[in-house]
Backbone as a chain_set.jsonl record, in Angstrom:
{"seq": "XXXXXXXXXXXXXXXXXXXXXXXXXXXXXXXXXXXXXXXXXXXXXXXXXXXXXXXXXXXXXXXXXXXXXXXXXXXXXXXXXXXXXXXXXXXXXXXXXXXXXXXXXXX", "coords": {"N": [[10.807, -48.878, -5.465], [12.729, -47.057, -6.26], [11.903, -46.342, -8.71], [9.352, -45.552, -8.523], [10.214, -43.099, -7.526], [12.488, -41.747, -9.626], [10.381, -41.27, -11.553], [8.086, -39.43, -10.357], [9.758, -37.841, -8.987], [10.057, -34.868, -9.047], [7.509, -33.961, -8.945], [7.172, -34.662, -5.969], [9.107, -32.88, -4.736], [7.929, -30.477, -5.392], [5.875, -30.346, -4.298], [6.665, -30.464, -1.89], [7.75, -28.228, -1.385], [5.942, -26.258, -1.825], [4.676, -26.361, 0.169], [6.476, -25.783, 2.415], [6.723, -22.691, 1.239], [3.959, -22.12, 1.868], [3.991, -22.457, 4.653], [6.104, -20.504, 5.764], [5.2, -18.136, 4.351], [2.933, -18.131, 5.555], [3.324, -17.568, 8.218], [4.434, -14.943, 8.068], [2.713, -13.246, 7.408], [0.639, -13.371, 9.717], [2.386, -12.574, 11.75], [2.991, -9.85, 11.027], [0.261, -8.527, 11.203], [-1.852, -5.657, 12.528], [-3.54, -6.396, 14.911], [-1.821, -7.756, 16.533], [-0.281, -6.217, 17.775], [0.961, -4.139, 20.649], [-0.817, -1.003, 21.014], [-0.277, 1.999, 21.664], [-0.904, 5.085, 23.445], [0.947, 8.485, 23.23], [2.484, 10.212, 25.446], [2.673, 13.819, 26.81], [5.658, 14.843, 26.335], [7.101, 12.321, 25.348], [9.171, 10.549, 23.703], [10.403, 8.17, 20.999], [12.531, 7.143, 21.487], [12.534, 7.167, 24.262], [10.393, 5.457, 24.667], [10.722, 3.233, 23.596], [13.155, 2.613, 25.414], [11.482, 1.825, 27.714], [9.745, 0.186, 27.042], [11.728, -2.144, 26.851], [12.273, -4.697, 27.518], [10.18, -5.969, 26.984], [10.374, -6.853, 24.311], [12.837, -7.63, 21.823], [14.25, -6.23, 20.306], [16.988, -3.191, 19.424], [17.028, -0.058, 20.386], [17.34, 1.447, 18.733], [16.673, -0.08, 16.308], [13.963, -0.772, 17.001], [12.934, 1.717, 16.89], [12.803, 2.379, 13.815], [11.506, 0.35, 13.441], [8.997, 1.397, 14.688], [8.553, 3.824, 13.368], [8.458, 3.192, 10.514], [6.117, 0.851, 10.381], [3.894, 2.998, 11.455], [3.982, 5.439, 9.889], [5.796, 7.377, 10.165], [8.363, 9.872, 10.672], [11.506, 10.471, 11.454], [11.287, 10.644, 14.593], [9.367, 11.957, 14.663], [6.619, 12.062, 16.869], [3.659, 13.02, 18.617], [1.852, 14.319, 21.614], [-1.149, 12.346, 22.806], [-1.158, 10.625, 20.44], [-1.825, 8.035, 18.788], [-0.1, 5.063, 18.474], [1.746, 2.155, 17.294], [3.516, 0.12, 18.854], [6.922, -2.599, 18.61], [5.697, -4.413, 20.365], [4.434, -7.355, 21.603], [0.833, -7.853, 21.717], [-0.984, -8.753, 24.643], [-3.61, -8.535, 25.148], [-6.74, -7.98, 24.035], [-7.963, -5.152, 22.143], [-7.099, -3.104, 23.232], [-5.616, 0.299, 24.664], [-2.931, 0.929, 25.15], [-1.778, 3.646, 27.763], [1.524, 5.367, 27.185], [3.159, 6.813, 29.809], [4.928, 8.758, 31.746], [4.885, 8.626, 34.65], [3.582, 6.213, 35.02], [5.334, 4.451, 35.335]], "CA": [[10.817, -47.58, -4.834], [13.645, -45.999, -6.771], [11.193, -46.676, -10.105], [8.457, -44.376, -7.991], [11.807, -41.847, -7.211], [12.582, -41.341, -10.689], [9.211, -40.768, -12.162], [7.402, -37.999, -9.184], [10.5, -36.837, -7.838], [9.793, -33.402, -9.55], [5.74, -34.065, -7.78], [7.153, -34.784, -4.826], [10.006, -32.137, -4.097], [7.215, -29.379, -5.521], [4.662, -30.515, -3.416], [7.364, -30.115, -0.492], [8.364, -27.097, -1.352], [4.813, -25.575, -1.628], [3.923, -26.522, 1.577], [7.567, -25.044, 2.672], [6.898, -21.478, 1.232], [2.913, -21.745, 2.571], [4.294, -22.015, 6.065], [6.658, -19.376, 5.92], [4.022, -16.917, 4.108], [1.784, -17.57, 6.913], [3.775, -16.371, 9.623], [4.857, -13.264, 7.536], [1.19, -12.385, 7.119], [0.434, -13.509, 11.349], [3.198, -11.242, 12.349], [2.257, -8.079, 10.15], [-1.284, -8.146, 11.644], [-1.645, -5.042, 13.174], [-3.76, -6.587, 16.66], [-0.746, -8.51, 17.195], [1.019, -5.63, 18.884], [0.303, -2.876, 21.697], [-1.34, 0.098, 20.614], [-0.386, 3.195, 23.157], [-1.186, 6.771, 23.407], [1.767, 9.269, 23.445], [1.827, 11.345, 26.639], [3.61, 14.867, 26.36], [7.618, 14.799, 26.673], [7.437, 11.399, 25.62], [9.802, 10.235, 22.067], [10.281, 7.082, 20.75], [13.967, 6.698, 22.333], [11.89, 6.728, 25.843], [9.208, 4.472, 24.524], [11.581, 1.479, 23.654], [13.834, 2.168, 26.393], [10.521, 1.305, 28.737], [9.348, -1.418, 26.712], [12.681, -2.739, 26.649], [11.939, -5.572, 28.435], [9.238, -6.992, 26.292], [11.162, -6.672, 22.577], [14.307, -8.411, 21.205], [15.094, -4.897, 19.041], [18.018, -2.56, 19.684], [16.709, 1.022, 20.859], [17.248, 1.941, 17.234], [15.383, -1.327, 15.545], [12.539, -0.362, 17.668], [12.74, 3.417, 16.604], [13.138, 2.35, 13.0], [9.748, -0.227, 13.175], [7.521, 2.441, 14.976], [8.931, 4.852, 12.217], [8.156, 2.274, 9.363], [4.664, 0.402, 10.614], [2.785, 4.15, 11.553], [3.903, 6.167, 8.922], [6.463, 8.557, 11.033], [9.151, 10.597, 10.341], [12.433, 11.387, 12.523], [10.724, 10.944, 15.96], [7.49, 13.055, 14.703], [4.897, 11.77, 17.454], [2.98, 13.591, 19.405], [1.124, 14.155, 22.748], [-2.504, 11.998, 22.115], [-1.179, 10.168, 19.074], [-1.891, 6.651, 18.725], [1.107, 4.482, 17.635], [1.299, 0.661, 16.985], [4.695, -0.599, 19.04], [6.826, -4.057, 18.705], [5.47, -5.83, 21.337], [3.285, -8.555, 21.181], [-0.537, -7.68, 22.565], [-1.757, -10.005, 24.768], [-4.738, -7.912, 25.783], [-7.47, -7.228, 22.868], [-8.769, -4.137, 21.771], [-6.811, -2.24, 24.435], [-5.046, 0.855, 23.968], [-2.335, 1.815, 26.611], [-1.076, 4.853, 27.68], [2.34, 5.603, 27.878], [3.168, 7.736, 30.605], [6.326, 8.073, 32.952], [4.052, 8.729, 35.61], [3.031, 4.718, 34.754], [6.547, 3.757, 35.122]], "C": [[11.629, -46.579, -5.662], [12.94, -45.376, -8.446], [10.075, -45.273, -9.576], [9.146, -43.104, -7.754], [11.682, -41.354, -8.551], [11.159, -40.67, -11.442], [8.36, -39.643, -11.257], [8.349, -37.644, -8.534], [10.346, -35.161, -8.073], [8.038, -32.673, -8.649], [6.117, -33.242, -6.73], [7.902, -33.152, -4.294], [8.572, -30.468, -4.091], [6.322, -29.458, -4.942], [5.195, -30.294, -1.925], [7.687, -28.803, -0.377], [7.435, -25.985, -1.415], [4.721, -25.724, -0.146], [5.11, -25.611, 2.7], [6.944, -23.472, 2.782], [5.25, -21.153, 2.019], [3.158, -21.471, 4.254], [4.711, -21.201, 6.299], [5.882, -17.887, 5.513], [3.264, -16.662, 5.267], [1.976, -17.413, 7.663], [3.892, -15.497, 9.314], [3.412, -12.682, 7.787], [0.649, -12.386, 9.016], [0.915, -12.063, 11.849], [3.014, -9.908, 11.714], [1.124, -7.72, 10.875], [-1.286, -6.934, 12.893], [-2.465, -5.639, 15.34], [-2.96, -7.448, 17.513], [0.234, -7.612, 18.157], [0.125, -4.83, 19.663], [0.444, -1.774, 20.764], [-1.258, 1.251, 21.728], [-0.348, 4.58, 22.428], [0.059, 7.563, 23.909], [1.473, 10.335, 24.112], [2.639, 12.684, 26.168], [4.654, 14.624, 27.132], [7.813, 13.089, 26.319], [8.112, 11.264, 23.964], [10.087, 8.786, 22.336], [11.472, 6.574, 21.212], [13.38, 6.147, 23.735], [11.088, 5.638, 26.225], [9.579, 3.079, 24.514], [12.449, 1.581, 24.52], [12.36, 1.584, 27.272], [10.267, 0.125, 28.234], [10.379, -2.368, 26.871], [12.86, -4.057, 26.705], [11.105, -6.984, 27.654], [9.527, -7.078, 24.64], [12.226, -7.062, 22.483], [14.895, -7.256, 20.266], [15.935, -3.877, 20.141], [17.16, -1.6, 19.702], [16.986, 1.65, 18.962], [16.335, 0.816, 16.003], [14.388, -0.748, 15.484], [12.05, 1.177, 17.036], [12.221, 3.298, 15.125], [11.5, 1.589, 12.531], [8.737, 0.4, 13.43], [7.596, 2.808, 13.82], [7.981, 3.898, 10.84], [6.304, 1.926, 9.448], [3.37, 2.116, 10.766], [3.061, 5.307, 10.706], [4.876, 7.445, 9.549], [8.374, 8.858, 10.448], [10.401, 11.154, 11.034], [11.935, 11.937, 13.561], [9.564, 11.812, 16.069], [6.271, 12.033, 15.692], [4.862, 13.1, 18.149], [1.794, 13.795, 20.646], [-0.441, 13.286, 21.899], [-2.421, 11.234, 21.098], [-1.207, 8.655, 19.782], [-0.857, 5.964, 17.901], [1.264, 3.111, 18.166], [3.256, 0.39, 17.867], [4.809, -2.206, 18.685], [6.396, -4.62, 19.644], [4.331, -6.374, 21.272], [1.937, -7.931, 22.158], [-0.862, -8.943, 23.028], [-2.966, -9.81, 25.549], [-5.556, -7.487, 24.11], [-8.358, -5.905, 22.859], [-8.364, -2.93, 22.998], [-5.861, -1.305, 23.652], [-4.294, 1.361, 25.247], [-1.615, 2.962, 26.677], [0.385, 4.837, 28.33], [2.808, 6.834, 28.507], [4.165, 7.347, 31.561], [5.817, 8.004, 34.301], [3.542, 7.095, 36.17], [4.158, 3.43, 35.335], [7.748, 3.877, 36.174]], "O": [[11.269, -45.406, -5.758], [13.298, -44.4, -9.106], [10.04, -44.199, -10.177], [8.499, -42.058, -7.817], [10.793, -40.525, -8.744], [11.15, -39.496, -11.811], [7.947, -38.797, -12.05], [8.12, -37.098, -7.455], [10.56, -34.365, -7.158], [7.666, -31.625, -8.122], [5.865, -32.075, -6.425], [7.272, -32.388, -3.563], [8.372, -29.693, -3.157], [5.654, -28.424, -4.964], [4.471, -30.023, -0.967], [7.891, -28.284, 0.721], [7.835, -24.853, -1.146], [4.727, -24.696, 0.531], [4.696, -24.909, 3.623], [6.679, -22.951, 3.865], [5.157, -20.129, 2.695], [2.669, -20.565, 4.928], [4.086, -20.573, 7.153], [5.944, -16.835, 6.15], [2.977, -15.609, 5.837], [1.068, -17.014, 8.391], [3.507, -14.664, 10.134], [3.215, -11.631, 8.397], [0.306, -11.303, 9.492], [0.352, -11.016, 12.169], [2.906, -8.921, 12.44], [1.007, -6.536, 11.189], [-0.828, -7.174, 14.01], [-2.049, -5.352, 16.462], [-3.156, -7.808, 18.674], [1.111, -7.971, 18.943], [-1.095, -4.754, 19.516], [1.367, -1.551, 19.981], [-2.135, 1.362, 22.586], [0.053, 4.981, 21.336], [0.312, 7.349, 25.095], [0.653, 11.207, 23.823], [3.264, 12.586, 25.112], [4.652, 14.277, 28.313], [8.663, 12.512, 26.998], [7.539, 11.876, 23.062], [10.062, 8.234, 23.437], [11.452, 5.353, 21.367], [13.631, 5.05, 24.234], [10.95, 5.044, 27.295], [9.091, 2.105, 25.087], [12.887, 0.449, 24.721], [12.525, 0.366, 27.352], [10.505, -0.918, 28.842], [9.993, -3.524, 27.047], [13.636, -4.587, 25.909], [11.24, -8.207, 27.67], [8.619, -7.436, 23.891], [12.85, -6.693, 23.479], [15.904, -7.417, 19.58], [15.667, -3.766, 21.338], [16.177, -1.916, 19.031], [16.258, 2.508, 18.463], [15.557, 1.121, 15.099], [13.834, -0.258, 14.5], [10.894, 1.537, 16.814], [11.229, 3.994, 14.904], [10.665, 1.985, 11.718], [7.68, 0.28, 12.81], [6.824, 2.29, 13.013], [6.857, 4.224, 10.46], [5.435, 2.524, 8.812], [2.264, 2.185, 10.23], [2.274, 6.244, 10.839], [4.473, 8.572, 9.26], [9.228, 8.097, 9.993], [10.38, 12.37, 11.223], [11.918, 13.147, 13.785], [8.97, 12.257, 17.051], [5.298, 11.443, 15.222], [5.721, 13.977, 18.234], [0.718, 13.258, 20.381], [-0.772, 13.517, 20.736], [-3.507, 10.958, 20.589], [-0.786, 8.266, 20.872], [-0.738, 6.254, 16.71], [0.972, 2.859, 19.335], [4.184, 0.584, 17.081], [3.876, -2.988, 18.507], [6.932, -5.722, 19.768], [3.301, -5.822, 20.883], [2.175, -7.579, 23.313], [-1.019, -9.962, 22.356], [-3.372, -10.595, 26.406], [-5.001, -6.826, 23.233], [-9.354, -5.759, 23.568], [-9.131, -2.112, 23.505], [-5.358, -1.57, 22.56], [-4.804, 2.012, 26.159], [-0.87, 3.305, 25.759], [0.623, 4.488, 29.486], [2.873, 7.865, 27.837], [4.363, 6.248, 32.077], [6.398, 7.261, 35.092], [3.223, 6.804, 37.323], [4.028, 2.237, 35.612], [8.801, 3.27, 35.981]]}, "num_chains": 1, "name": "protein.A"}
């Protein structure tokens, strides 16, 4: 055994260590996918401070995380949404092809 050690331990560890970084790639790429999250419509008076305080509930990010990933994932700028806009939040979708509206009216 130690005769099979010495000679493919370089195999072996690189054949472990592929399979290592393939797993971890393929959650990175899972979790990126945009139909993995809720997709909602921005009502008027609503900002992204209001949006993750409501979601709050369903996200593990700090009210600034959350601000910081809308910002990042939809292309936004120092709280630039707007009434009608479509914007990708963290939380997981577990409805397909839906698009919800947020509205305090909802809430």
């Amino acid at each position: 055994m130690k005769k099979i050690w010495n000679q493919y331990s370089y195999i072996i560890l690189f054949i472990i260590l592929s399979f290592s970084a393939a797993f971890v790639f393929s959650n990175k790429i899972h979790e990126n996918n945009p139909s993995n999250y809720v997709k909602i419509t921005v009502q008027e008076g609503e900002s992204l401070w209001k949006i993750s305080e409501r979601y709050a509930s369903e996200h593990r990010l700090s009210s600034n995380q959350f601000i910081k990933w809308v910002e990042e994932k939809n292309g936004i700028s120092g709280d630039q949404i707007f009434p009608g806009e479509k914007i990708m939040i963290p939380v997981k979708n577990t409805k397909s092809d839906e698009t919800q509206v947020a509205s305090s009216e909802n809430y």
